[in-house]
PAZAPA-4460 file (N, C-alpha, C; in steps of 0.05 Angstrom, whole numbers, plus 32768, in hexadecimal, padded with zeros to 4 digits):
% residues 228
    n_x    n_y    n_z   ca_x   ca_y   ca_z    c_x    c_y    c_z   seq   type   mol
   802F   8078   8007   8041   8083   7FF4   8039   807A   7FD8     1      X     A
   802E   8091   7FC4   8023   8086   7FAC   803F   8079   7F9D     2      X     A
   8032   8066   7F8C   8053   805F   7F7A   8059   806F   7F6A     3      X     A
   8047   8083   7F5D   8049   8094   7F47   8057   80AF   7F53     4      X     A
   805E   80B2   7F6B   806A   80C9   7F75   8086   80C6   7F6B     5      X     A
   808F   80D8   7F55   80A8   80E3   7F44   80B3   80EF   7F5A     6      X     A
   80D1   80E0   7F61   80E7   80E3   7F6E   8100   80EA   7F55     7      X     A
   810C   8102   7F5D   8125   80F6   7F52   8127   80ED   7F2E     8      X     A
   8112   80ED   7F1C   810E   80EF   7F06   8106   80D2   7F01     9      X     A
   8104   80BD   7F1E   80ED   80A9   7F19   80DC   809E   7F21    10      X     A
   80C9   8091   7F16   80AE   808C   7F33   80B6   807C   7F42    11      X     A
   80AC   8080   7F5A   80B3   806D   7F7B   80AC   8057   7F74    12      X     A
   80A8   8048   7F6B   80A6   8029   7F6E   80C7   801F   7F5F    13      X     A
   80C0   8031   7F45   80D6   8024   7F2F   80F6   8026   7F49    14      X     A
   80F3   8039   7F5E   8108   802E   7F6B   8112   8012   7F73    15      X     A
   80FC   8006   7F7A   8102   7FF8   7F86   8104   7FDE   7F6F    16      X     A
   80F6   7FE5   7F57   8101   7FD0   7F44   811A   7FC7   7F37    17      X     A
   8121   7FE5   7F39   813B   7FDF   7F2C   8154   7FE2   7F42    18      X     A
   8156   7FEF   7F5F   8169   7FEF   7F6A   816E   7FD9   7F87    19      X     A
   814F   7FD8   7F83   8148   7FB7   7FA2   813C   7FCD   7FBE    20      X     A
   8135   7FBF   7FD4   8128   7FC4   7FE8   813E   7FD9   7FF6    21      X     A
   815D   7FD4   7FFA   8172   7FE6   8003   8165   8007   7FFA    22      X     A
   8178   8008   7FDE   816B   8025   7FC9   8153   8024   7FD3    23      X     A
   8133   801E   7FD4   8122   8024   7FD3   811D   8032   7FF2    24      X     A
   8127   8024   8003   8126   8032   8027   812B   8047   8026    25      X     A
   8144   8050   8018   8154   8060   801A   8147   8079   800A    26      X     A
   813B   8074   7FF5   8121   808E   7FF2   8110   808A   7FFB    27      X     A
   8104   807B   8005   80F0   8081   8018   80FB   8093   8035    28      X     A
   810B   808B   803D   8111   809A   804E   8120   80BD   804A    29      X     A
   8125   80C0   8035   812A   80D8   801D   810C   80E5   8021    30      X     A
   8102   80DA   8017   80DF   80E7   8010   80DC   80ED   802A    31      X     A
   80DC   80E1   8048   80C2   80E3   8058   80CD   80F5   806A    32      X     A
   80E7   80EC   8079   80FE   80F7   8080   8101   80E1   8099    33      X     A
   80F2   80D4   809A   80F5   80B7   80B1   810C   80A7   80AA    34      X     A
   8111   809D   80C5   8125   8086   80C4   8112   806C   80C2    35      X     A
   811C   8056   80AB   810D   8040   80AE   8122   802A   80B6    36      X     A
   8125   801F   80C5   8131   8004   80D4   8128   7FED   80CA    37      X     A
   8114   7FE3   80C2   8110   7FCC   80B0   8104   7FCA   809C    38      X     A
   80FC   7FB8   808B   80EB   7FB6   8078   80E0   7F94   806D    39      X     A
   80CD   7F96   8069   80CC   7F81   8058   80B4   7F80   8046    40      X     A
   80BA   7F69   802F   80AB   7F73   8018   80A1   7F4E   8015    41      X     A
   808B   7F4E   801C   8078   7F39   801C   8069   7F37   7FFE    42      X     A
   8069   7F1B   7FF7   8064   7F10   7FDE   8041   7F11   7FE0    43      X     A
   8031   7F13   7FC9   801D   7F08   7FCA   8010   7EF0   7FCF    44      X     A
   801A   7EDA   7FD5   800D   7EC1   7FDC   8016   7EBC   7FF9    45      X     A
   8028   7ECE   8003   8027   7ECC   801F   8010   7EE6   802E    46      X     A
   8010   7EF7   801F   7FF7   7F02   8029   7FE1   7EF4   8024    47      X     A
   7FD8   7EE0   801B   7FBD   7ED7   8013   7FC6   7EB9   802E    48      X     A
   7FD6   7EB0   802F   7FE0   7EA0   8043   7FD8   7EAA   8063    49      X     A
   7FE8   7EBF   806C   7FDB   7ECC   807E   7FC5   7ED3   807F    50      X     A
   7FB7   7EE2   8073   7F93   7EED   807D   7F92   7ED6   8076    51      X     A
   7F95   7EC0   806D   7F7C   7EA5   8072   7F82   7E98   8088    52      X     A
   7FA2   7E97   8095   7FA9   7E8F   80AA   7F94   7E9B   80C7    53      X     A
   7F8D   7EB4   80C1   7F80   7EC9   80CF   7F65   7EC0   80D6    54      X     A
   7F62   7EAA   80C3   7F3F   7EAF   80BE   7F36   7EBE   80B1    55      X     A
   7F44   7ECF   809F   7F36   7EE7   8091   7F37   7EFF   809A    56      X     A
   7F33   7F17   808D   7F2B   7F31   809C   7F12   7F3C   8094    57      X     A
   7F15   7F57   80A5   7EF8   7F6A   80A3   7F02   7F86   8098    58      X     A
   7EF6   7F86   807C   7EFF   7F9F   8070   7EE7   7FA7   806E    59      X     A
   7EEA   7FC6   806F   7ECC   7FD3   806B   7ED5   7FE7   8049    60      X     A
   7EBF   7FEC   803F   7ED2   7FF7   801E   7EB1   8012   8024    61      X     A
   7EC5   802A   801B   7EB0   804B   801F   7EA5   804B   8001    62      X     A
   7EA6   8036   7FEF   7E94   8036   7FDC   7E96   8020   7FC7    63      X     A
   7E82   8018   7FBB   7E86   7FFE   7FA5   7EA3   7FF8   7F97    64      X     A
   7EA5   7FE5   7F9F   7EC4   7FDD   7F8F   7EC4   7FCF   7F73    65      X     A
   7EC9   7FDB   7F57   7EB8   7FD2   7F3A   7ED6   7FD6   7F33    66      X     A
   7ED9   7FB1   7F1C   7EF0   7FB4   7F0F   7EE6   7FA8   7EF4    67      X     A
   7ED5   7FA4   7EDB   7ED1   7F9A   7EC7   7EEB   7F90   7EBB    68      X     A
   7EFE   7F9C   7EBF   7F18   7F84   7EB3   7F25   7F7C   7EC7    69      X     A
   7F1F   7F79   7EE1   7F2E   7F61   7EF2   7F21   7F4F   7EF9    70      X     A
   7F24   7F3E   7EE6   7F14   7F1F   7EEC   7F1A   7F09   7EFA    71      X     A
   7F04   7F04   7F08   7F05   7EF0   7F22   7EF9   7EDB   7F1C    72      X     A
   7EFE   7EC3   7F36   7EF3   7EAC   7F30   7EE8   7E9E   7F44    73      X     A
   7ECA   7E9B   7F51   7EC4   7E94   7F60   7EB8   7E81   7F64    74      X     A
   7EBA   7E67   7F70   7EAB   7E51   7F6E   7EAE   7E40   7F54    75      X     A
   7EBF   7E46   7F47   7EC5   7E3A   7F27   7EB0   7E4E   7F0E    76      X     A
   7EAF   7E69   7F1D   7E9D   7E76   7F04   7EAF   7E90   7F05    77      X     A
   7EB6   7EA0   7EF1   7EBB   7EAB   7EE7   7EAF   7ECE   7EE8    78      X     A
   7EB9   7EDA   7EEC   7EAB   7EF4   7EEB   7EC4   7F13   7EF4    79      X     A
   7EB5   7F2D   7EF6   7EC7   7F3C   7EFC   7EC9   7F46   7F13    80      X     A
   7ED3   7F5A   7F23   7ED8   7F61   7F3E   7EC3   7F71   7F48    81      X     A
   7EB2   7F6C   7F5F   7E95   7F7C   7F67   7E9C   7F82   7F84    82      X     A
   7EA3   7F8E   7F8F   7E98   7F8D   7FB1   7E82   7FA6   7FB5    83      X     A
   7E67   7F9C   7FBA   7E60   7FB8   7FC5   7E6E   7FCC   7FDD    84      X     A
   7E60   7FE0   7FDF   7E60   7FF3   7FF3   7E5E   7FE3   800E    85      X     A
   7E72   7FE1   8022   7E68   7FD6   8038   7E7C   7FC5   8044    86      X     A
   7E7A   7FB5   8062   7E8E   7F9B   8071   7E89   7F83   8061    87      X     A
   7EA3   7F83   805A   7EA9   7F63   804D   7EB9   7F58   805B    88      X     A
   7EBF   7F34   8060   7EC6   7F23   8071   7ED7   7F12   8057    89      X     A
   7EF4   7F25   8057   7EFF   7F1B   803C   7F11   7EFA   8047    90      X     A
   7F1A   7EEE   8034   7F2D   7ED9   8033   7F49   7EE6   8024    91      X     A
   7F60   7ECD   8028   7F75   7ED7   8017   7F71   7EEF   8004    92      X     A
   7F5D   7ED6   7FE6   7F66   7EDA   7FD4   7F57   7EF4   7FD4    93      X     A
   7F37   7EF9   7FD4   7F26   7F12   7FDE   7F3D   7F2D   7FE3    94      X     A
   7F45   7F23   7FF7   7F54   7F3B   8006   7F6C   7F47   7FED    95      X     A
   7F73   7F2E   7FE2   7F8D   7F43   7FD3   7F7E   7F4E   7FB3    96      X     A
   7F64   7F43   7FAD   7F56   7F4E   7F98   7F51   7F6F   7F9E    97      X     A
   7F44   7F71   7FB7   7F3D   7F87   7FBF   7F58   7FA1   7FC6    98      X     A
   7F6A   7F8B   7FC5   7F84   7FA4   7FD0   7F95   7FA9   7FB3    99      X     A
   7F88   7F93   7FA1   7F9D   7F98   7F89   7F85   7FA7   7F64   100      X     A
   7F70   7FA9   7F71   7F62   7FBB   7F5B   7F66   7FDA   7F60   101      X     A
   7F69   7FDD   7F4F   7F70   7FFE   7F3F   7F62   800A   7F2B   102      X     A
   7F5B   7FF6   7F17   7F49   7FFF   7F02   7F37   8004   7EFF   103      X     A
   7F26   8019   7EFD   7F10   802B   7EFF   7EFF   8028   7F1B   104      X     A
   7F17   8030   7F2D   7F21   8044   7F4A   7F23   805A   7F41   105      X     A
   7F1B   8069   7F5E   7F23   8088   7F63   7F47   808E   7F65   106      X     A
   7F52   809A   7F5D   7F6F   809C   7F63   7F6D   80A0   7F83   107      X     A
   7F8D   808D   7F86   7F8A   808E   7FA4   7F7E   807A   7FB7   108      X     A
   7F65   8069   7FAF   7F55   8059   7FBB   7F5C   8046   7FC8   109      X     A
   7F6D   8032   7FA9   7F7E   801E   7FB5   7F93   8021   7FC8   110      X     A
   7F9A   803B   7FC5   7FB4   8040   7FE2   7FA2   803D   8000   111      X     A
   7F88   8049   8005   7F75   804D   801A   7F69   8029   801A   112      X     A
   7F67   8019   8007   7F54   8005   800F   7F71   7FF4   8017   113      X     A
   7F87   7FF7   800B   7FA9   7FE6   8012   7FAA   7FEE   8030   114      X     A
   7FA7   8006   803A   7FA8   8003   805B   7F96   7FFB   8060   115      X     A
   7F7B   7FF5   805F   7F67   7FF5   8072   7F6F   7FCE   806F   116      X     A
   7F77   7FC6   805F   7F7E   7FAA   805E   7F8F   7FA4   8075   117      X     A
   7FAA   7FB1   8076   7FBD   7FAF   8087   7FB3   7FB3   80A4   118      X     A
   7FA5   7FC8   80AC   7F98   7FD5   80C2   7F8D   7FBF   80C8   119      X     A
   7F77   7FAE   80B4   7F6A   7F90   80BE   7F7E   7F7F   80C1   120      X     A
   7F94   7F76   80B1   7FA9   7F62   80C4   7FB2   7F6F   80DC   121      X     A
   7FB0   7F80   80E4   7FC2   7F85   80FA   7FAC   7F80   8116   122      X     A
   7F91   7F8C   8106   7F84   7F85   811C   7F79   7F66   8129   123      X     A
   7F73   7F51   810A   7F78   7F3B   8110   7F90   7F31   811F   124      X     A
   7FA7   7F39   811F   7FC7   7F37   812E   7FBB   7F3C   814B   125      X     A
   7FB0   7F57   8150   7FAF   7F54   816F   7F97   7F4C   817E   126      X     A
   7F8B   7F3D   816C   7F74   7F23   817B   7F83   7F0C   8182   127      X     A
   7F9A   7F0B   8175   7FAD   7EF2   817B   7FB0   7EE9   819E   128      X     A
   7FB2   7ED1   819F   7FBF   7ED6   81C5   7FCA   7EB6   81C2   129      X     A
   7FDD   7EB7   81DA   7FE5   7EA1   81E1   7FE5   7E85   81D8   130      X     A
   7FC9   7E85   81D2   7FB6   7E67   81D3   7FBE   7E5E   81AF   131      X     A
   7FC6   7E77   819F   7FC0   7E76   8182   7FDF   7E7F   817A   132      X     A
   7FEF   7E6E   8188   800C   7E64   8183   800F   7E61   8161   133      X     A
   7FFF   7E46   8160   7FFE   7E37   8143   7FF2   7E47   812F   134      X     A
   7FE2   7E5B   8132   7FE2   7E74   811D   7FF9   7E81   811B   135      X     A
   7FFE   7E91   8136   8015   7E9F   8136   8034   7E92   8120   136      X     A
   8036   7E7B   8127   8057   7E70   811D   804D   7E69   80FF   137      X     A
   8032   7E66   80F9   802E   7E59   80DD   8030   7E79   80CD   138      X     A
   8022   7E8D   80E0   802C   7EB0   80CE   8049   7EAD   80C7   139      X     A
   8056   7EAF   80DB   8071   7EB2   80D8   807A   7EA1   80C8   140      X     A
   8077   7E7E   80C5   808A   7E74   80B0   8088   7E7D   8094   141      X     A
   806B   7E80   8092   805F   7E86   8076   8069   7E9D   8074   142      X     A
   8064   7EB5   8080   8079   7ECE   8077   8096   7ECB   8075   143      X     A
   80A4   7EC3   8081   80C5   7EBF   8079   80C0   7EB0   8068   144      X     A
   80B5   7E99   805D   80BC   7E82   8046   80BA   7EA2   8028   145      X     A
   80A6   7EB6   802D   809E   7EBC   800F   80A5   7EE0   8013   146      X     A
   80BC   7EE3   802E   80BB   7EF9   8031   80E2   7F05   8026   147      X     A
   80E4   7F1D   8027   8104   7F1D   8024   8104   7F46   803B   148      X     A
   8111   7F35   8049   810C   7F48   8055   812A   7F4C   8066   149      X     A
   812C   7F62   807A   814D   7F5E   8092   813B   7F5C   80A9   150      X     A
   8123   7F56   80AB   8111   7F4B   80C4   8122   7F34   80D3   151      X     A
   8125   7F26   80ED   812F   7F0D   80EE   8116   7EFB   80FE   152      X     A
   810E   7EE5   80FC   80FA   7ED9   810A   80F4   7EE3   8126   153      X     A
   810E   7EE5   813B   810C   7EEE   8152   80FC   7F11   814D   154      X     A
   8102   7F1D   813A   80FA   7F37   8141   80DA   7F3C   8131   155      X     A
   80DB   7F2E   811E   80BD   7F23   810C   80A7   7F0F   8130   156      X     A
   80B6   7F08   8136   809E   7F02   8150   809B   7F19   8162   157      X     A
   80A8   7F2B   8166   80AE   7F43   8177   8096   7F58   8167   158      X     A
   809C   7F5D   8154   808B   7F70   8146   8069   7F60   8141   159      X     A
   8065   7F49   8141   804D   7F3F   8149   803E   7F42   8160   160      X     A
   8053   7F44   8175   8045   7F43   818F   8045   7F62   8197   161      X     A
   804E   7F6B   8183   8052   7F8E   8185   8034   7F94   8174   162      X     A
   8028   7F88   8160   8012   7F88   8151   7FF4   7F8B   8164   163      X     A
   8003   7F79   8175   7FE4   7F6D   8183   7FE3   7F89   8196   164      X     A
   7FF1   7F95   819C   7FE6   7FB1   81B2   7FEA   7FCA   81A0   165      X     A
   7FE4   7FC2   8188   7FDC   7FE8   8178   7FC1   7FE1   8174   166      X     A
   7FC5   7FF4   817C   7F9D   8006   8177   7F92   8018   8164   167      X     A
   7FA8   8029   8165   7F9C   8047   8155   7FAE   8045   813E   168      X     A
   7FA4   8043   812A   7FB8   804C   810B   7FA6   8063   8102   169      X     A
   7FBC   806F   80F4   7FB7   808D   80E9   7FB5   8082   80C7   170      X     A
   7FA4   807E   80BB   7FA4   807F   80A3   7FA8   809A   8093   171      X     A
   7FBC   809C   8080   7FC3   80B2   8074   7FCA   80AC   805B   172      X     A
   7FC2   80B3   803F   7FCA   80AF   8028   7FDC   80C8   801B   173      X     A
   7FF4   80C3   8015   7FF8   80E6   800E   7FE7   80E2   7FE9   174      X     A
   7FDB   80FA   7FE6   7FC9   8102   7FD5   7FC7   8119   7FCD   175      X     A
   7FBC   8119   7FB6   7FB7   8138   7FAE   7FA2   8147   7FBC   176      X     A
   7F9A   813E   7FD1   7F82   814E   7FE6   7F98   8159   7FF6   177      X     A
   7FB9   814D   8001   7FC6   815B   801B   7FDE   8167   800B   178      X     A
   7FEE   815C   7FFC   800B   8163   7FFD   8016   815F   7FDA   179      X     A
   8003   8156   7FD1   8016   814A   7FB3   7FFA   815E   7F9D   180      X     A
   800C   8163   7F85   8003   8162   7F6E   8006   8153   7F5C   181      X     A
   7FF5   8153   7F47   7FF7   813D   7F2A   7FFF   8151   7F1B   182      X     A
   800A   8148   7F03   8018   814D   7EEA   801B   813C   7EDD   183      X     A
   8033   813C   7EC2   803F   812B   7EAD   8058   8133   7EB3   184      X     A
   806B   811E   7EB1   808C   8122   7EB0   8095   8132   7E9A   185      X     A
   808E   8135   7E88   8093   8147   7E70   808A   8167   7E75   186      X     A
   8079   8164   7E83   8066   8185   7E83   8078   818C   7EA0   187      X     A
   8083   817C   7EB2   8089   818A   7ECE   80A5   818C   7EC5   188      X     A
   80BD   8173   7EA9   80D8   8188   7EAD   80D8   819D   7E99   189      X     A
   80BA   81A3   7E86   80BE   81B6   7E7B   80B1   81D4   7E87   190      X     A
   809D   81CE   7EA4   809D   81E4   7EA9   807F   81EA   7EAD   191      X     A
   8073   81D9   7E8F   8057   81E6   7E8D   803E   81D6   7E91   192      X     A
   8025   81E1   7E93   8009   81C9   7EA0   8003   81BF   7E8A   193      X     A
   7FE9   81B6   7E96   7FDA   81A1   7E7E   7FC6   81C6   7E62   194      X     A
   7FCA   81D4   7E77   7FB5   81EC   7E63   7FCC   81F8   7E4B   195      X     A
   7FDD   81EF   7E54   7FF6   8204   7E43   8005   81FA   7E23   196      X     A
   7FF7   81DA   7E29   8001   81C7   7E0B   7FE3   81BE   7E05   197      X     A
   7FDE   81BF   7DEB   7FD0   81A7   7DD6   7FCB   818A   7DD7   198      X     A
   7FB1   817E   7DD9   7FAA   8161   7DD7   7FC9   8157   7DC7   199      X     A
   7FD3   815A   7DB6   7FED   8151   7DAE   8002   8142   7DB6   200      X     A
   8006   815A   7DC3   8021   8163   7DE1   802B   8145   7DEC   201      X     A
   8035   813D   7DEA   804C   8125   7DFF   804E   812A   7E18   202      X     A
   8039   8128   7E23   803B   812D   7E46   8050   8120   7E50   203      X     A
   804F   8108   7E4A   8064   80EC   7E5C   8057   80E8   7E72   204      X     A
   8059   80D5   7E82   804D   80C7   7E95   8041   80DB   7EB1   205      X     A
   802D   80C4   7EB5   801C   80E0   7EC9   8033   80D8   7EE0   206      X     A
   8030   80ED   7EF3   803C   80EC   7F0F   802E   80F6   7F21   207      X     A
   803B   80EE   7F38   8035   8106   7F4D   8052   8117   7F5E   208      X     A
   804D   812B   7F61   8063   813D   7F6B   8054   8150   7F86   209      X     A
   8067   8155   7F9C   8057   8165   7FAC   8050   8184   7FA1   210      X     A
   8041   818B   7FB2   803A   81A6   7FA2   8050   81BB   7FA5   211      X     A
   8059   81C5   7F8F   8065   81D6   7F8A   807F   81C8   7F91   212      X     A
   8080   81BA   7F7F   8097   81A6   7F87   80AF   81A4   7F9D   213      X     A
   80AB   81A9   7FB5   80AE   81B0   7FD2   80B2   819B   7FE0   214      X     A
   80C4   8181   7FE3   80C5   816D   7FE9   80C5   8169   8006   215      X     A
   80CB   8182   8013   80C9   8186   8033   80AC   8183   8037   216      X     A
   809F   8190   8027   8086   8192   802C   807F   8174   803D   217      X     A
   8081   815A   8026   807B   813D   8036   8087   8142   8055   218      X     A
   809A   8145   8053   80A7   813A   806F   809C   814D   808E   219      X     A
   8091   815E   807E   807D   8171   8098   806C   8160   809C   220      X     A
   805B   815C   8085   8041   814B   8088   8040   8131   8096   221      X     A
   8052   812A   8093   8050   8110   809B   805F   810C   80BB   222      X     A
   8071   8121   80C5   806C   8123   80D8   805C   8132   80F1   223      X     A
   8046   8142   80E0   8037   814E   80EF   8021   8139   80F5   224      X     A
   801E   8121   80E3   800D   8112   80DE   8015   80FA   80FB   225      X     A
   802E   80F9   80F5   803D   80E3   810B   8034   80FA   812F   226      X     A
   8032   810C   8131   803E   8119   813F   801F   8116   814F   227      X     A
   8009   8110   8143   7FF4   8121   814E   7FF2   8107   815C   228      X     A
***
């Protein structure tokens, strides 16, 4: 779900800034047409907690990952964000660099390299067994200590052991390749494109909207997507 997808006259994230995780379910489930039963919204240093808890993961990236203004620090030196083309064997901090660059990305990318992250915790999750208790309970404390969620520990261990037997994820970004168009908030409530006003013109903030602004449209897609 991009954040820049204009709901309602505001972008999907700003929901959840200004009304909390409740309001924000509650269009999400508006947009998709799914019922969602839980949620939770995990902090950054408990994701870097877990994948190191993990041992790390295996992300593969479909092309060079280049950020000249997101600067890193490795070994006590200084520099900007590089991953080539190819399997990297990330740590914490690795892993959330790579899930949190955007800047001079393809639109879209970071949504595709954010699952393929998750897709690797989950698959690290179901290498888990028996023997690796003391991983298991050290995931879990560290996620509830930095998490805020209506998860409860009993059902946060349920959905772990629910982790370890998925196999198949459907990666799907909604994009302007399946279901959405781009615009400006100014040009879509007045009507008109980018050819129809002057370098001048007050676009207002980019967005995305489905095409032909058809909001059913998502909720086909995404269950034909569920369906297959």
């Amino acid at each position: 779900m991009p954040r820049d997808l204009y709901y309602r006259g505001r972008r999907l994230n700003v929901y959840y800034t200004i009304f909390g995780p409740e309001r924000f379910r509650e269009v999400i489930e508006s947009i998709t047409g799914l019922e969602i039963s839980r949620y939770f919204i995990i902090d950054m240093f408990a994701f870097i907690d877990v994948v190191n808890i993990l041992g790390g993961i295996e992300v593969t990236l479909d092309q060079d990952l280049v950020s000249p203004t997101y600067r890193v620090r490795n070994n006590g030196v200084w520099s900007t964000l590089f991953y080539p083309r190819g399997t990297h064997h990330l740590n914490g901090i690795e892993a959330l660099r790579v899930a949190r660059a955007r800047h001079f990305t393809p639109v879209f990318s970071r949504d595709r390299r954010q699952q393929k992250i998750l897709i690797a915790l989950a698959n690290r999750m179901s290498e888990l067994s028996l023997t690796d208790f003391d991983k298991v309970f050290n995931i879990v404390r560290t996620v509830i200590t930095y998490l805020d969620t209506d998860i409860n520990i009993p059902e946060s261990l349920m959905l772990l052991n629910y982790l370890r037997n998925v196999r198949d994820f459907n990666m799907i970004v909604l994009t302007t390749g399946n279901v959405l168009t781009q615009t400006y908030s100014n040009l879509m409530y007045l009507g008109l494109t980018e050819d129809e006003v002057d370098s001048s013109f007050n676009r207002g903030a980019w967005i995305l909207i489905p095409e032909n602004n058809d909001w059913n449209s998502i909720r086909r897609f995404i269950q034909n997507q569920i369906s297959r």
